[in-house]
mmCIF file as gemmi writes it, N, C-alpha and C atoms, coordinates in Angstrom:
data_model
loop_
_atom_site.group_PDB
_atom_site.id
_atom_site.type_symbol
_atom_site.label_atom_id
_atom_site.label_alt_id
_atom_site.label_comp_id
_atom_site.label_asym_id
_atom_site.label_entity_id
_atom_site.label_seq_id
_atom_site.pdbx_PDB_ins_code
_atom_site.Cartn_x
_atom_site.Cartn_y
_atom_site.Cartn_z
_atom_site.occupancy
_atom_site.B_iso_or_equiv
_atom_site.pdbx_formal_charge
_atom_site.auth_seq_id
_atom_site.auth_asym_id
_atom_site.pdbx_PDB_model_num
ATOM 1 N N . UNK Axp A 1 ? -14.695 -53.196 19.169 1 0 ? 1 A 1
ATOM 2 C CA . UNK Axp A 1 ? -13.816 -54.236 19.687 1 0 ? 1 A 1
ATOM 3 C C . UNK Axp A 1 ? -14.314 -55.59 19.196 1 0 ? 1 A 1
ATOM 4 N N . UNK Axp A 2 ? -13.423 -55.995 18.716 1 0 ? 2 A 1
ATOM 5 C CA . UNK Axp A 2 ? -13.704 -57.695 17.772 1 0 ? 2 A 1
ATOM 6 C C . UNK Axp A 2 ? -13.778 -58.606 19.479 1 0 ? 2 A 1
ATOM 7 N N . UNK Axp A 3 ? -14.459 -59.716 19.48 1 0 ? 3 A 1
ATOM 8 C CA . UNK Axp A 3 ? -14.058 -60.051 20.887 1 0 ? 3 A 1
ATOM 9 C C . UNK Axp A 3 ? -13.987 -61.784 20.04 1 0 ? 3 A 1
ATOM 10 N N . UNK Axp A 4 ? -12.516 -61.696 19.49 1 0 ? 4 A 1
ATOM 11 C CA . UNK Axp A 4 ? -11.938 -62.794 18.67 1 0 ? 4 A 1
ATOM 12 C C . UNK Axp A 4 ? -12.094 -63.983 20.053 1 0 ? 4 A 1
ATOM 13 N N . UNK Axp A 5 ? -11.747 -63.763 21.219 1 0 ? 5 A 1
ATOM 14 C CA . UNK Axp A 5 ? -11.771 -65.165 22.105 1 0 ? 5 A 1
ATOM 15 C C . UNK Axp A 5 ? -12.707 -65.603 22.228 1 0 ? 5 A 1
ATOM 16 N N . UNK Axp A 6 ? -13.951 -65.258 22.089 1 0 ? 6 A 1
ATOM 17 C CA . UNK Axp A 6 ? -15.138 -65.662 22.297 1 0 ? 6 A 1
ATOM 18 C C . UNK Axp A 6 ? -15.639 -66.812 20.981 1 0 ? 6 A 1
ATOM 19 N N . UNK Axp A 7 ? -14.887 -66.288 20.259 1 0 ? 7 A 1
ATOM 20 C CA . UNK Axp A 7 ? -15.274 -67.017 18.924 1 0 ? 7 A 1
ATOM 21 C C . UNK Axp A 7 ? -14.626 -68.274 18.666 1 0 ? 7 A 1
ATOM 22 N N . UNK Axp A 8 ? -12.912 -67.912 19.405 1 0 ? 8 A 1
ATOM 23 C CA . UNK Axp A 8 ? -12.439 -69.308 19.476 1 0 ? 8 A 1
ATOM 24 C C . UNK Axp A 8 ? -12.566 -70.509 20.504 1 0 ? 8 A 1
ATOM 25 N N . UNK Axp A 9 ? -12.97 -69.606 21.165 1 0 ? 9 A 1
ATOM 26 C CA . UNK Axp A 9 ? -13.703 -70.74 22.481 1 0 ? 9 A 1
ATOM 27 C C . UNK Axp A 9 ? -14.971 -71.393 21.887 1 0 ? 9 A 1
ATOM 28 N N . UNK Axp A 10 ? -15.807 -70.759 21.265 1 0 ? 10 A 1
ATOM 29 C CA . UNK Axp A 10 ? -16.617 -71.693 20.892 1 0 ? 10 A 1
ATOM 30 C C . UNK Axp A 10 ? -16.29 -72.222 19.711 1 0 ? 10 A 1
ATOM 31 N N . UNK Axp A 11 ? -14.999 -72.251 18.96 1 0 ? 11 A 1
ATOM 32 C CA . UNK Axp A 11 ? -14.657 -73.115 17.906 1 0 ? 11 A 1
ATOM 33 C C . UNK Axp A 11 ? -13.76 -74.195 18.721 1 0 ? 11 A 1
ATOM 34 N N . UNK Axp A 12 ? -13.101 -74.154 19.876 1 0 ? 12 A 1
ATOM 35 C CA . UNK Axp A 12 ? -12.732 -74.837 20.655 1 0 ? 12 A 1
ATOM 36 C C . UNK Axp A 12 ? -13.832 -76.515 21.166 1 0 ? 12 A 1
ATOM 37 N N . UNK Axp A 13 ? -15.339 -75.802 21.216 1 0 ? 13 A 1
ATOM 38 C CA . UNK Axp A 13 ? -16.044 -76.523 21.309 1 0 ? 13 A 1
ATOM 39 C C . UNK Axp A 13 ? -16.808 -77.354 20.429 1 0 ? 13 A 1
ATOM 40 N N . UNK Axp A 14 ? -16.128 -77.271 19.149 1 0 ? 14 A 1
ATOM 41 C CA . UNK Axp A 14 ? -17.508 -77.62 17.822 1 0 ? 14 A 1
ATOM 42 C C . UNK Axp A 14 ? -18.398 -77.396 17.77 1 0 ? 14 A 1
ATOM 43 N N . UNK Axp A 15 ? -18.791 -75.714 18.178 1 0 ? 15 A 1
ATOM 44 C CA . UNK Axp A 15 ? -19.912 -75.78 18.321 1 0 ? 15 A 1
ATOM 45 C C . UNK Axp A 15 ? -20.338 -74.204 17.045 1 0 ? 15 A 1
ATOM 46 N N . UNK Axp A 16 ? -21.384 -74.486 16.393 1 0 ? 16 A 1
ATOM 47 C CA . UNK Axp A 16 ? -21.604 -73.31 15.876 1 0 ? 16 A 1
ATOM 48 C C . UNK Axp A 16 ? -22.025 -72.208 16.139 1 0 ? 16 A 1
ATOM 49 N N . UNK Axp A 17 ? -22.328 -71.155 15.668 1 0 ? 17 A 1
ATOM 50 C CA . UNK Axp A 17 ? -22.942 -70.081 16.5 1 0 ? 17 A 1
ATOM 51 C C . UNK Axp A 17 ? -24.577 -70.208 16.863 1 0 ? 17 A 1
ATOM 52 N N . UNK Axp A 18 ? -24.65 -70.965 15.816 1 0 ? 18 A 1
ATOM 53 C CA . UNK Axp A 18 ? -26.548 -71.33 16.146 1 0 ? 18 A 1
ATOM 54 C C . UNK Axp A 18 ? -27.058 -72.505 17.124 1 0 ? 18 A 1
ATOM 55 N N . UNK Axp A 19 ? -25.818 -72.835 17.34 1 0 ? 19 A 1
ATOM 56 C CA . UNK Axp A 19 ? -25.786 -74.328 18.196 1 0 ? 19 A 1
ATOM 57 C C . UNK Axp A 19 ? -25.551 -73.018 19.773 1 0 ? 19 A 1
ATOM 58 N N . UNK Axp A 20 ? -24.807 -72.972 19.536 1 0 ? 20 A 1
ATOM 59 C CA . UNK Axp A 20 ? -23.845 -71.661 20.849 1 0 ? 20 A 1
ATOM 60 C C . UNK Axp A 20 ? -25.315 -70.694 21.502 1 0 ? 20 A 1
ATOM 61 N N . UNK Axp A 21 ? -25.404 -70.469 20.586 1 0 ? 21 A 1
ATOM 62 C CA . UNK Axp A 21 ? -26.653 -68.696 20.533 1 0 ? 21 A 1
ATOM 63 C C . UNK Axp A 21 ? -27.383 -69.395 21.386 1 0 ? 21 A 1
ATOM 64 N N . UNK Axp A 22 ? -28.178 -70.491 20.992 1 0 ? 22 A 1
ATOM 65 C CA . UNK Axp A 22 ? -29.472 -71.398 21.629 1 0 ? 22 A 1
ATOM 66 C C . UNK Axp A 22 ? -28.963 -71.46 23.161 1 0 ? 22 A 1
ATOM 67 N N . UNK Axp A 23 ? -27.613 -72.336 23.147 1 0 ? 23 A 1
ATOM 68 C CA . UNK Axp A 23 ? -27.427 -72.849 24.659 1 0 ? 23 A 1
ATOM 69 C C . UNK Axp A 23 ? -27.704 -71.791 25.579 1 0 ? 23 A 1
ATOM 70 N N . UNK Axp A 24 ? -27.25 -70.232 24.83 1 0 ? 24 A 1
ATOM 71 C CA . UNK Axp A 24 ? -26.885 -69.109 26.041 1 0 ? 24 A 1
ATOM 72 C C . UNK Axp A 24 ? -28.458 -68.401 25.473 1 0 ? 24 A 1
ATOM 73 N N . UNK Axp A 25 ? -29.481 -69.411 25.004 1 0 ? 25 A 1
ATOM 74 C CA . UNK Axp A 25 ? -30.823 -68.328 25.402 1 0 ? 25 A 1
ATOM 75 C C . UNK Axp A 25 ? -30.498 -67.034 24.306 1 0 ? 25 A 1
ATOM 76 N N . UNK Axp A 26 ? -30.637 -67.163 23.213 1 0 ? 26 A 1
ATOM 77 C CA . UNK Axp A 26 ? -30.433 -65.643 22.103 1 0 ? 26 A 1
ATOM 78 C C . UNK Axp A 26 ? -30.357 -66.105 20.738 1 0 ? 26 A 1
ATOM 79 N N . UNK Axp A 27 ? -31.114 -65.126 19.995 1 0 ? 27 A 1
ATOM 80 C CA . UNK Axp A 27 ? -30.71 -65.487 18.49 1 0 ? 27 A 1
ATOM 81 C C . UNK Axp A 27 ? -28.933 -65.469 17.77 1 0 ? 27 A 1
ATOM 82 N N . UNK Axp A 28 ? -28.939 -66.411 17.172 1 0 ? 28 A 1
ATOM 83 C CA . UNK Axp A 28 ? -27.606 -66.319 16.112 1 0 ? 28 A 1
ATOM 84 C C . UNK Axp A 28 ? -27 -65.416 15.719 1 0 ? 28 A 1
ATOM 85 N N . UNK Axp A 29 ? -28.341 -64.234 14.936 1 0 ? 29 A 1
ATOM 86 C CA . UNK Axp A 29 ? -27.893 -62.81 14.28 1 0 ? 29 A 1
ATOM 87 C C . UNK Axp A 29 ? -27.318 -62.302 15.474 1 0 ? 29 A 1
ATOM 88 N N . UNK Axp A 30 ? -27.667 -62.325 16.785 1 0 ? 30 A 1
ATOM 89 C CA . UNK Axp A 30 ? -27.428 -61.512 17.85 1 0 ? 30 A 1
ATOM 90 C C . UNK Axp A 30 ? -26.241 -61.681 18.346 1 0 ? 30 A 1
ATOM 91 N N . UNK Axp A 31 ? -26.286 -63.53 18.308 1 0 ? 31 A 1
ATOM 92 C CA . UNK Axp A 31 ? -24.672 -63.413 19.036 1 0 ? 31 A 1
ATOM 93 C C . UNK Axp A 31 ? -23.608 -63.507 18.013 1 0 ? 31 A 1
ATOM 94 N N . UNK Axp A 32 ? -23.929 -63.228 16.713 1 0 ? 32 A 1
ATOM 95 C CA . UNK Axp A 32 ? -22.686 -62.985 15.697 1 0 ? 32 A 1
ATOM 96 C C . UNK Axp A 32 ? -22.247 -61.477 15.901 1 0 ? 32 A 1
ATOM 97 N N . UNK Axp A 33 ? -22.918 -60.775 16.339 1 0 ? 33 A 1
ATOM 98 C CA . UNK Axp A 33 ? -23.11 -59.415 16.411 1 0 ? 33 A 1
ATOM 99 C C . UNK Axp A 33 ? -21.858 -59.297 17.084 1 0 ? 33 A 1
ATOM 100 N N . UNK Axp A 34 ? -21.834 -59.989 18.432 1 0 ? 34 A 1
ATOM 101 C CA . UNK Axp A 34 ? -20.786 -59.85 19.628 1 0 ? 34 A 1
ATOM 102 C C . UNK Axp A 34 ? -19.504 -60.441 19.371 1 0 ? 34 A 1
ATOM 103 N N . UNK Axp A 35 ? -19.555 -61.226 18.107 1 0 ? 35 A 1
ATOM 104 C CA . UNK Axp A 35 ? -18.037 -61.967 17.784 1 0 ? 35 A 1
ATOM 105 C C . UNK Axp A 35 ? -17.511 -61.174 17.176 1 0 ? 35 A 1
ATOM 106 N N . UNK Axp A 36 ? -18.311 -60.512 15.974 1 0 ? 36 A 1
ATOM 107 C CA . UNK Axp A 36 ? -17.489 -59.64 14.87 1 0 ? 36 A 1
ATOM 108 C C . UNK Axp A 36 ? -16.91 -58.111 15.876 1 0 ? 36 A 1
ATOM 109 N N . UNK Axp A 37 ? -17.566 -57.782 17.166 1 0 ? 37 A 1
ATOM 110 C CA . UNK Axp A 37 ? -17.568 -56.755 17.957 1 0 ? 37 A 1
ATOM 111 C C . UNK Axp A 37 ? -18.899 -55.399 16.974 1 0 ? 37 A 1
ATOM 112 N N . UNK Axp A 38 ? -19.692 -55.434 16.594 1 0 ? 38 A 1
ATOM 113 C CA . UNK Axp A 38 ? -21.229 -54.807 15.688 1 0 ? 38 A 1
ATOM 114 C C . UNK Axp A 38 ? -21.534 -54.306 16.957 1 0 ? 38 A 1
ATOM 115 N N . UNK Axp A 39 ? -21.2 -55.671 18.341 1 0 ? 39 A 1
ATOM 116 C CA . UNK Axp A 39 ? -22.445 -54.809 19.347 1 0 ? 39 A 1
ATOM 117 C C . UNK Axp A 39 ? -21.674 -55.237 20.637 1 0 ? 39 A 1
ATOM 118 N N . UNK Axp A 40 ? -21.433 -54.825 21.839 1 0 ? 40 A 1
ATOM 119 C CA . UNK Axp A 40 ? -20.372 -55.154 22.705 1 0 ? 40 A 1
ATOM 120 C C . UNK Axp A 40 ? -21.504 -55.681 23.615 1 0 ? 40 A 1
ATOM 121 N N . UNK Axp A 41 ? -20.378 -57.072 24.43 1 0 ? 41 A 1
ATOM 122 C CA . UNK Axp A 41 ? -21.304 -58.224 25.055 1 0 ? 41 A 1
ATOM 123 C C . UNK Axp A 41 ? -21.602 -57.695 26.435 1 0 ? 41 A 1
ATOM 124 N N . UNK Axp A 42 ? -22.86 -57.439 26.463 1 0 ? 42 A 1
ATOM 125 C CA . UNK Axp A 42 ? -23.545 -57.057 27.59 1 0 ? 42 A 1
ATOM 126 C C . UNK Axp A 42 ? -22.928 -58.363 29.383 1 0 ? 42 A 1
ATOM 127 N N . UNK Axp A 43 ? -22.995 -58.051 30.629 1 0 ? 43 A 1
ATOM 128 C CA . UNK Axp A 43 ? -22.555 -58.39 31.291 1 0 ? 43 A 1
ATOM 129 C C . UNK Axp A 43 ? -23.298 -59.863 31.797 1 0 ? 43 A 1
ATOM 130 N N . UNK Axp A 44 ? -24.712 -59.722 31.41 1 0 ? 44 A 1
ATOM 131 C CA . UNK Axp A 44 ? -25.124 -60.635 31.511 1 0 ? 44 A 1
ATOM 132 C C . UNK Axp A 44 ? -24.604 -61.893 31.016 1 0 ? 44 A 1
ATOM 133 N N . UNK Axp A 45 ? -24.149 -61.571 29.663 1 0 ? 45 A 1
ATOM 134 C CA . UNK Axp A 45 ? -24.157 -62.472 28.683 1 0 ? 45 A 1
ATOM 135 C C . UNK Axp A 45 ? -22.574 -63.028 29.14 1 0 ? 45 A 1
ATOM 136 N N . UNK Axp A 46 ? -21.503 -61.636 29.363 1 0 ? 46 A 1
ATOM 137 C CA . UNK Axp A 46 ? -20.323 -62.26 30.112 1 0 ? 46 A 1
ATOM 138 C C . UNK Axp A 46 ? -20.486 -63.405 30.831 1 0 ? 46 A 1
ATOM 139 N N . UNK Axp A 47 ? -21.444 -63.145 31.836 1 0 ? 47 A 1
ATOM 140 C CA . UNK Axp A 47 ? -21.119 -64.316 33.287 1 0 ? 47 A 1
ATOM 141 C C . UNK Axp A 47 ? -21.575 -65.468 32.256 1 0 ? 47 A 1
ATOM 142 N N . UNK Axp A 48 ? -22.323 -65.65 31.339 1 0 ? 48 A 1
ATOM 143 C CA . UNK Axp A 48 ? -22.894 -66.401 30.885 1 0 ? 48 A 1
ATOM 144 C C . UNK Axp A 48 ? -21.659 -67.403 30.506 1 0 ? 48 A 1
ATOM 145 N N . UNK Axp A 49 ? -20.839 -66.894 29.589 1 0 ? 49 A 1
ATOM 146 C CA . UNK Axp A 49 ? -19.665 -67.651 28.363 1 0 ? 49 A 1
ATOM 147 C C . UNK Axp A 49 ? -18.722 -67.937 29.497 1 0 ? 49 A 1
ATOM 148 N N . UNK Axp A 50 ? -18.355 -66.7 30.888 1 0 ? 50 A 1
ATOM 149 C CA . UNK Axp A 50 ? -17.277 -67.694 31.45 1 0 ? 50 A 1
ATOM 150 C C . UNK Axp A 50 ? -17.919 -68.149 32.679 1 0 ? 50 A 1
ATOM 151 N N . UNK Axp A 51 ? -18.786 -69.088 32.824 1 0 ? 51 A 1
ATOM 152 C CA . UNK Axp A 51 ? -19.318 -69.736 33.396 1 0 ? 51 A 1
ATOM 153 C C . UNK Axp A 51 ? -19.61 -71.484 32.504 1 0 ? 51 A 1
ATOM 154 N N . UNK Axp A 52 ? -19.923 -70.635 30.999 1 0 ? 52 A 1
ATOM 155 C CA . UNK Axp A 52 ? -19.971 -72.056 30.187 1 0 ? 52 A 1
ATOM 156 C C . UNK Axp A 52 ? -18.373 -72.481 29.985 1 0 ? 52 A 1
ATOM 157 N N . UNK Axp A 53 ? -17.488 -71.388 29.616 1 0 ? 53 A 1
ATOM 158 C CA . UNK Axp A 53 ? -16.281 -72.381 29.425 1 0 ? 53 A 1
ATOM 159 C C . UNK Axp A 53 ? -15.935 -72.306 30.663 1 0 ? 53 A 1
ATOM 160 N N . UNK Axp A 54 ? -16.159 -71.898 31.733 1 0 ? 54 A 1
ATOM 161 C CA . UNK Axp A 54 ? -14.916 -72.197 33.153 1 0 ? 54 A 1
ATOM 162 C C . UNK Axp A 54 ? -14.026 -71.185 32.884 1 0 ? 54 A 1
ATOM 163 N N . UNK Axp A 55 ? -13.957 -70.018 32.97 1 0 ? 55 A 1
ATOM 164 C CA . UNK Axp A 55 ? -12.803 -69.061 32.772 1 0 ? 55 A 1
ATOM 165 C C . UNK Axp A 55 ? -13.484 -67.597 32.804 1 0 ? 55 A 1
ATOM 166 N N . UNK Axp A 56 ? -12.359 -67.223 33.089 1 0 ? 56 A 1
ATOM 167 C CA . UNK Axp A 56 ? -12.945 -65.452 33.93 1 0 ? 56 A 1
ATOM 168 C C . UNK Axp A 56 ? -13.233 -64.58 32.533 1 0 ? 56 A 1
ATOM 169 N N . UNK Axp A 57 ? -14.348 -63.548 32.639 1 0 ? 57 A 1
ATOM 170 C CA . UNK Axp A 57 ? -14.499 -62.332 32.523 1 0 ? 57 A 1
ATOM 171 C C . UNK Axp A 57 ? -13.067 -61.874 31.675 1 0 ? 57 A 1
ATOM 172 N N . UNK Axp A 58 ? -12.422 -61.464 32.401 1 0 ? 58 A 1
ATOM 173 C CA . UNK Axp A 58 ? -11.199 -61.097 31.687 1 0 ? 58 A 1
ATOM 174 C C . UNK Axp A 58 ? -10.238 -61.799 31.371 1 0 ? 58 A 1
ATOM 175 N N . UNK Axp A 59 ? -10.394 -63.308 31.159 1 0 ? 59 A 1
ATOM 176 C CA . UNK Axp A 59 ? -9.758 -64 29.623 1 0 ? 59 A 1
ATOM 177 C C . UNK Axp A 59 ? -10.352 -63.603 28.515 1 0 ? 59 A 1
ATOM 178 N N . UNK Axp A 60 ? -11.645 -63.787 28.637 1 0 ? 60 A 1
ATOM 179 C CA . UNK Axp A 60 ? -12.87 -63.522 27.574 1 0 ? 60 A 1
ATOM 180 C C . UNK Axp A 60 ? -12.353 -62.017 26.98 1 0 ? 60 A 1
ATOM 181 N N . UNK Axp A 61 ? -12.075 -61.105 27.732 1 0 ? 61 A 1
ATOM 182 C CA . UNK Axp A 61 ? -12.26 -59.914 27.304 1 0 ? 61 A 1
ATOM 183 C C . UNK Axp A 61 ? -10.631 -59.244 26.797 1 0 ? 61 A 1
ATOM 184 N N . UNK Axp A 62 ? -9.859 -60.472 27.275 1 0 ? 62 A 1
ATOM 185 C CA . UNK Axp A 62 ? -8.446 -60.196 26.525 1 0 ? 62 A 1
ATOM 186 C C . UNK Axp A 62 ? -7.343 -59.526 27.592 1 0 ? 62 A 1
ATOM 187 N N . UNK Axp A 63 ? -7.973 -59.57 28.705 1 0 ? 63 A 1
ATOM 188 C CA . UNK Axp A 63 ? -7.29 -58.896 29.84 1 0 ? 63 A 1
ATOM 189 C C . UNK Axp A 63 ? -6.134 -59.876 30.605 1 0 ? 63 A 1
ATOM 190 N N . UNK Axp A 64 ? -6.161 -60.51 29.938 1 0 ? 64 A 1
ATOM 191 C CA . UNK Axp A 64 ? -5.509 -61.516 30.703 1 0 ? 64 A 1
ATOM 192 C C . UNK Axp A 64 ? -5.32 -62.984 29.963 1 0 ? 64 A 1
ATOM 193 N N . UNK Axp A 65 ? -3.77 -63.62 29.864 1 0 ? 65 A 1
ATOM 194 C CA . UNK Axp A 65 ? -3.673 -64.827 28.91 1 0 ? 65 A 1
ATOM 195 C C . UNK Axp A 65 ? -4.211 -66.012 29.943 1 0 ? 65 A 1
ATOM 196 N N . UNK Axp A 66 ? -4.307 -66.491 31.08 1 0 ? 66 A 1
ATOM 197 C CA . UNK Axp A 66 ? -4.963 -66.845 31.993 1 0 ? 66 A 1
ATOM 198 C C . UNK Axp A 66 ? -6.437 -67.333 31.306 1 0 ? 66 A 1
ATOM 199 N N . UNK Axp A 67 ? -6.056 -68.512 31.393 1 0 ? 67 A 1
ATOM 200 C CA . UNK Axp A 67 ? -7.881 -69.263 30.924 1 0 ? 67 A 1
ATOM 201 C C . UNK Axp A 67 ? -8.209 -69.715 32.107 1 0 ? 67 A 1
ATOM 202 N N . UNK Axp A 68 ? -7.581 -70.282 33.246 1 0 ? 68 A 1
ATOM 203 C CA . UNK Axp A 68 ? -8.269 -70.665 34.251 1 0 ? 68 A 1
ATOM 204 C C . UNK Axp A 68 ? -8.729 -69.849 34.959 1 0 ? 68 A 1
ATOM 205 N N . UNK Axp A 69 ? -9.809 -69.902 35.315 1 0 ? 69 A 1
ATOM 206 C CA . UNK Axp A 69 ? -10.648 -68.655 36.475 1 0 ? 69 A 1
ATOM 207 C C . UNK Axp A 69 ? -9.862 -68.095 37.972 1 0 ? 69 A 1
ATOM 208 N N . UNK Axp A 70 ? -10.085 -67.196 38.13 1 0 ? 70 A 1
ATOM 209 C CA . UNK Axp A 70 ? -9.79 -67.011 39.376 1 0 ? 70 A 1
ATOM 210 C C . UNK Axp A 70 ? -10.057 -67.556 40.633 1 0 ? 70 A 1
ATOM 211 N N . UNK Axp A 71 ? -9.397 -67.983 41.691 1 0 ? 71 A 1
ATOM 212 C CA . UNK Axp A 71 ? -9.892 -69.026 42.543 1 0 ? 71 A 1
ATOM 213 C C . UNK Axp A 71 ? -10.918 -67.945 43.56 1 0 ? 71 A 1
ATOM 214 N N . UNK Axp A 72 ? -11.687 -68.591 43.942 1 0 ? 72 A 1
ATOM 215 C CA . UNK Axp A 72 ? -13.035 -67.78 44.883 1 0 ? 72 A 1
ATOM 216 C C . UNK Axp A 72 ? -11.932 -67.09 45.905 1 0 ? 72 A 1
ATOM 217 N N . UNK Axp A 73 ? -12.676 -66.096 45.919 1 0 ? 73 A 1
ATOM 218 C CA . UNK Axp A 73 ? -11.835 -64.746 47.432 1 0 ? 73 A 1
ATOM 219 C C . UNK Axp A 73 ? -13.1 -64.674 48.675 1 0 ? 73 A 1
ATOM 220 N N . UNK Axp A 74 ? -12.477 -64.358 49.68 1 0 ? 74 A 1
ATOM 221 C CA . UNK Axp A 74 ? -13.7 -63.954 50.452 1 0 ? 74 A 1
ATOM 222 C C . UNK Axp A 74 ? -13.662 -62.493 49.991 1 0 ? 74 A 1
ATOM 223 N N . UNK Axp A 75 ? -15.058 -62.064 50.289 1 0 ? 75 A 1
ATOM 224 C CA . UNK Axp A 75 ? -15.446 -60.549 50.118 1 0 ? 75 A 1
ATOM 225 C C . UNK Axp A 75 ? -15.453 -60.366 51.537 1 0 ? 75 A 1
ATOM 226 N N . UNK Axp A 76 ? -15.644 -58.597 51.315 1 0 ? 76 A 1
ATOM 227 C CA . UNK Axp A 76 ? -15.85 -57.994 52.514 1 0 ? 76 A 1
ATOM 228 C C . UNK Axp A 76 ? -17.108 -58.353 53.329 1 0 ? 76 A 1
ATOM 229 N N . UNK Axp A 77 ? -17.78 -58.47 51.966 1 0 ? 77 A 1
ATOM 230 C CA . UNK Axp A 77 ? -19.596 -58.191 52.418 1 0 ? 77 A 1
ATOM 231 C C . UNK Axp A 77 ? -19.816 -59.859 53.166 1 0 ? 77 A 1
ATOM 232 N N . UNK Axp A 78 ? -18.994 -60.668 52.926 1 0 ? 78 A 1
ATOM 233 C CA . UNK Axp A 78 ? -19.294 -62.193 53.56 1 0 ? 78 A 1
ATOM 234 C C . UNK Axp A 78 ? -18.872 -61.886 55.641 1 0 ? 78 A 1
ATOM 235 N N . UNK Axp A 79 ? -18.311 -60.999 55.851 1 0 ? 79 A 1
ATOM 236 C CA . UNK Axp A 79 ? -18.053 -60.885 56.905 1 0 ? 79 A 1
ATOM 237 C C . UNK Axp A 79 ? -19.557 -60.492 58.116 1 0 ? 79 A 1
């Protein structure tokens, strides 16, 4: 799986991949890996990108045309 949004979000930002890689803590080779889809983006690294751009998990992952995040829910477990 190519994960093409990831790539344009950070072309969205001017930012390169070696500029990008650094901010989120990882080498370049590594996070080119996850643009071309070579190596699929671990979950960590998810919360990571939609936390840096502001937008959910599944914009990132194509699940959804929705760039704005989901608004906070209560959980069960908050009860």
């Amino acid at each position: 799986m190519k994960y093409q949004r990831i790539k344009d979000l950070r072309e969205d930002t001017n930012l390169n991949q070696t500029e990008f890689a650094k901010i989120i803590g990882m080498s370049q080779t590594g996070y080119s890996k996850y643009e071309t889809g070579e190596n699929d983006v671990p979950t960590t690294i998810l919360i990571k990108l939609a936390d840096y751009y502001n937008t959910s998990i599944d914009y990132i992952l194509g699940r959804t045309d929705e760039h704005t995040p989901y608004p906070p829910s209560k959980s069960n477990f908050d009860e």
